[in-house]
C-alpha angles and dihedrals in degrees: 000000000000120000122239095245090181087101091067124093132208100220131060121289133252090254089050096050089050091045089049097045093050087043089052091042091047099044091049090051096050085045093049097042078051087231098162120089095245110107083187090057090050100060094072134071104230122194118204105209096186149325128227111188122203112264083261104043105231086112130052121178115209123209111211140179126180110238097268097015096261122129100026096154102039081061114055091046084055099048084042091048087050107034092115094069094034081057095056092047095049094044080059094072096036126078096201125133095241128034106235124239108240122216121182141218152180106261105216094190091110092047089047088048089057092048091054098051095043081056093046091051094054108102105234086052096056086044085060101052094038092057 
């Protein structure tokens, strides 16, 4: 028999938006005390744009930017150098059965924010929309 599948949604669920959010608040306020033992990774001002967890939590992907966009690829070699002990710190604030595993990566919304008004700034686009 064939399971009713219309209770399924495409996007992430409400745990995993919780989990993601106190993962991300948690994550920015260990990277700004400079709570971690490098002193490399302390020397920048990383934003965490947002974090999207796995639909059963043992993985959590972090989006990160350095404050002024400088330095992308330094930092992610240094969060990724030191993700043992930003897990630890992280699993602190969580009471889930499992720590998750953090990934990172460059979060490109700012980029894409700057394509769209300079879209929005051509003049057959703006023809477009006014008309």
């Amino acid at each position: 028999m064939a399971k009713n599948r219309s209770h399924i949604s495409e996007g992430p669920s409400q745990r995993q938006l919780r989990v993601g959010e106190l993962i991300r608040r948690t994550l920015s306020d260990v990277l700004a005390r400079g709570d971690i033992h490098d002193p490399d990774l302390n020397r920048y001002s990383i934003t965490v744009g947002e974090v999207r967890t796995s639909p059963d939590l043992r993985v959590a992907t972090a989006y990160v930017v350095p404050l002024g966009g400088k330095g992308q690829d330094d930092i992610l070699e240094l969060l990724n150098r030191n993700r043992g002990e930003l897990r630890r710190a992280v699993s602190k604030n969580l009471t889930l059965k499992f720590s998750p595993e953090l990934r990172f990566k460059l979060d490109d919304t700012f980029d894409r924010l700057d394509d769209t008004r300079r879209m929005f700034e051509q003049d057959n686009v703006r023809r477009d929309i006014e008309s």
